[in-house]
C-alpha positions in Angstrom: 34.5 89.1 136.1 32.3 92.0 135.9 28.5 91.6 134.1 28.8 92.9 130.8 24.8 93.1 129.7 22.6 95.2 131.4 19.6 93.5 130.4 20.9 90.8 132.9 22.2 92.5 135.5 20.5 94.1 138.5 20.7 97.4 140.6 22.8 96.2 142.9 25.4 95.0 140.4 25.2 98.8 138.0 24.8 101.1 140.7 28.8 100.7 141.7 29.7 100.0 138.2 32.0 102.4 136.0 31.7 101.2 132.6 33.7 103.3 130.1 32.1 102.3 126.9 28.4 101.7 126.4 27.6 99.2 123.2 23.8 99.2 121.3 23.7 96.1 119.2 21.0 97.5 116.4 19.2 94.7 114.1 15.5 94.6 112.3 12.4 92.7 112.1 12.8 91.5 108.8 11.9 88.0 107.1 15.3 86.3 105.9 14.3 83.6 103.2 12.3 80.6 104.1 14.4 79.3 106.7 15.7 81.8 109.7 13.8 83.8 111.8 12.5 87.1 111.5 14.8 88.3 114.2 17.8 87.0 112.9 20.2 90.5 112.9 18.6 91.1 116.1 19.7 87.9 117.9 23.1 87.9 116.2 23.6 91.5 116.7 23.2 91.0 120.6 25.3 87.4 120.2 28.0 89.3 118.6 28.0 92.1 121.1 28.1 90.1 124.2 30.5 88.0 123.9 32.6 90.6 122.1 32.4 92.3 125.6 33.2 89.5 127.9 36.5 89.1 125.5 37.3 92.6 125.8 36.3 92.4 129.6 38.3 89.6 130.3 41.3 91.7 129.0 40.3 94.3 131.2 38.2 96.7 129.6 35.0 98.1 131.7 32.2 97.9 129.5 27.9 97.4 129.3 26.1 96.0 126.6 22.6 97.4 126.4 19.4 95.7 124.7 19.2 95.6 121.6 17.2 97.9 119.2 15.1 95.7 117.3 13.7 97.2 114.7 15.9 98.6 111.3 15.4 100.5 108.3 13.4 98.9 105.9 12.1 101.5 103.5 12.4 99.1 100.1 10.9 96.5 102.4 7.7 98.0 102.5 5.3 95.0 100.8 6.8 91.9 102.7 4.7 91.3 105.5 5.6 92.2 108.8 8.9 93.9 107.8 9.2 96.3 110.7 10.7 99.7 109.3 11.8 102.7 111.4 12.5 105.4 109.4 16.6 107.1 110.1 15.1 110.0 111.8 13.8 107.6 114.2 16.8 106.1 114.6 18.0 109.8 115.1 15.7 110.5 117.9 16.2 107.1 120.2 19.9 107.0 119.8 20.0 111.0 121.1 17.8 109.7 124.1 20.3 107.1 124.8 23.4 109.5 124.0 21.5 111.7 126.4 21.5 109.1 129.3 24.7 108.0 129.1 26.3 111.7 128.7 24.6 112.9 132.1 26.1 110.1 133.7 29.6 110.3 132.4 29.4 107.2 130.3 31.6 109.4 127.5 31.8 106.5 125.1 29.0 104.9 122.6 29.5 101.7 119.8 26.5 101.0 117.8 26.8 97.6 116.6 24.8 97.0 113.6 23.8 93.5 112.2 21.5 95.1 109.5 22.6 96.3 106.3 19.7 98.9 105.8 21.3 100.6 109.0 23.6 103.6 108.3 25.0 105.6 111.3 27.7 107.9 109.7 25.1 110.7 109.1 22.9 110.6 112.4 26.7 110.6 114.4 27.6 113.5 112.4 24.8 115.7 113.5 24.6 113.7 117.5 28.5 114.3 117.6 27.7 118.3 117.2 25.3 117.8 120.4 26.8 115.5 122.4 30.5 117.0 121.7 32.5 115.7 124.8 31.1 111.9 123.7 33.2 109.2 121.5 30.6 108.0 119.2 31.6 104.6 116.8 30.0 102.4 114.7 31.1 99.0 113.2 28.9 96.3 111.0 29.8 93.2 112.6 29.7 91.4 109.4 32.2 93.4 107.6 34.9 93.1 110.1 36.3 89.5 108.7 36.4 88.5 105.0 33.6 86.6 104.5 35.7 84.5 101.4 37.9 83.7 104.4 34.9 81.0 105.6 32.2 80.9 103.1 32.2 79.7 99.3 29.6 81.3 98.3 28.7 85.5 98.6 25.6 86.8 99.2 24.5 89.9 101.8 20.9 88.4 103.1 20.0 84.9 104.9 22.9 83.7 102.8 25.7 81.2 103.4 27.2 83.4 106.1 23.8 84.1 108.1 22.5 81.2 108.2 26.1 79.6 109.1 26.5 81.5 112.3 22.3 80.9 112.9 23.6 77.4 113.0 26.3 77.4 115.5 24.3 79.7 117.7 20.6 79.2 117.7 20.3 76.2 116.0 16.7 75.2 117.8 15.3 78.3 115.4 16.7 77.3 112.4 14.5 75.6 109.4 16.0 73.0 107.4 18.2 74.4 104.9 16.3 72.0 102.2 13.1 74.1 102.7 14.9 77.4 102.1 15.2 79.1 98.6 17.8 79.9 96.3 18.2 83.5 97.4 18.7 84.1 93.9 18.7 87.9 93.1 17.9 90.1 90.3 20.5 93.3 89.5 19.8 96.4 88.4 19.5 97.5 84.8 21.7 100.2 84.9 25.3 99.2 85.5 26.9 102.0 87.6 24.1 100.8 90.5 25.3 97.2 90.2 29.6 98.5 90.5 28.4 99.9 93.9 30.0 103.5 93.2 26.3 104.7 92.4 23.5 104.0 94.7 19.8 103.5 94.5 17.3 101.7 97.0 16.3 98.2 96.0 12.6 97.2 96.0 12.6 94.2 97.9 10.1 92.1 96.5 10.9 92.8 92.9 14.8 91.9 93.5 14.0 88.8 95.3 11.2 85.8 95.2 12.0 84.2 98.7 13.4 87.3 100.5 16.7 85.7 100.6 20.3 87.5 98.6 22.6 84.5 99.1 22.1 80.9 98.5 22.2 79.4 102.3 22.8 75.5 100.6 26.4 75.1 101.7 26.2 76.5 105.5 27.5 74.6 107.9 27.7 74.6 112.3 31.4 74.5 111.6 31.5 77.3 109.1 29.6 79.5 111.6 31.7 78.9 114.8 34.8 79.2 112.7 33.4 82.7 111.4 31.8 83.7 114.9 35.1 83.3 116.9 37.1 85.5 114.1 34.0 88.1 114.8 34.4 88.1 118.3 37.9 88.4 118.5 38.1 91.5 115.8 35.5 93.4 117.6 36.5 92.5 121.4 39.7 93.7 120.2 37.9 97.6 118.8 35.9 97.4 122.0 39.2 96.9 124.1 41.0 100.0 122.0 37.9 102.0 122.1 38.2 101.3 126.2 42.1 102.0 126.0 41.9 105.0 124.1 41.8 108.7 126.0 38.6 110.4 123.8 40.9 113.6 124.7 44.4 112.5 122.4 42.8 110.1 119.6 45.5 110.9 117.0 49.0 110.3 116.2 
């Protein structure tokens, strides 16, 4: 089977290689509660992204997974310590250096995997889509692509239940005992259209939550995280396999 990462391959493996569809896995350096790492969207992005790939290559698709981007939007993040933030024209700039690569060498197709909910792509591949207008640009957030009731009992968006579920089934040597985490208990907004999501407003980090956690991680489980990471992989092998299937020429029916 062919190598799907390019950050373990070598020139003598790429330089015959025709991959059709390029992936970015895109995290953050960000803390997540009192138990996982700062690079946990980072390492789960890439987690997510390779062996989404070797599904999708095992079915055929020709495909590279590139290193990850490890640094996220973190504008309300601004006072927690060693929160890395890169502003969205940043993001703007290095993914138009990478379109730019992969365009001049006919790699027509791009999927920016994000694992960081401070992320948002539509905009930057609305204005890269006018430059770049023979390339297929996507984006998916990995975590939204199953229903996290589906596994989980309880919700929560950051170094939650879900998070620190699939921390436990893959990188479990990095993982602090759940008894030394916090509640991730979070405050809402005052005003109520912000809280019914159909109005929007930045959160201040550090005045929403007291351990940097949004999700109370107590009930996560190794089980609850391989259960949920094998539903993950086999949505988005499956979008990287139609994305790989799919003339960028005739996209509608």
């Amino acid at each position: 089977m062919q190598n799907t990462t390019l950050d373990k391959s070598t020139w003598k493996q790429i330089k015959s290689a025709k991959p059709e569809l390029a992936i970015l896995p895109w995290g953050a350096t960000e803390a997540h509660n009192y138990h996982l790492p700062y690079a946990t969207d980072t390492i789960l992005a890439m987690h997510v992204a390779t062996q989404s790939a070797k599904y999708a290559a095992e079915k055929g698709a020709k495909l590279i997974v590139l290193p990850a981007i490890p640094y996220g939007v973190n504008t309300g993040h601004a006072d927690i310590k060693l929160n890395i933030n890169i502003n969205p024209s940043t993001q703007l700039m290095i993914l138009h250096d990478i379109m730019e690569v992969l365009n001049r060498q006919g790699i027509l197709k791009l999927l920016v995997l994000n694992s960081h909910g401070g992320n948002d792509f539509k905009q930057i591949i609305r204005e890269l889509g006018l430059k770049f207008p023979l390339m297929f640009i996507s984006t998916c957030n990995y975590y939204q692509s199953v229903n996290e009731r589906d596994f989980f009992e309880l919700e929560g968006e950051h170094a939650g239940e879900m998070e620190t579920s699939l921390m436990l089934h893959l990188e479990p040597d990095i993982v602090k005992p759940i008894a030394t985490a916090g509640s991730g208990k979070a405050k809402k907004f005052r005003i109520q259209a912000l809280n019914e999501k159909w109005a929007w407003a930045e959160r201040k980090w550090s005045q929403v939550t007291n351990d940097t956690g949004i999700g109370n991680p107590s009930k996560a489980t190794v089980q609850k995280g391989e259960a949920c990471f094998n539903a993950i992989v086999e949505k988005v092998g499956n979008f990287m396999l139609d994305i790989c299937n799919t003339d960028i020429g005739n996209l509608y029916e």
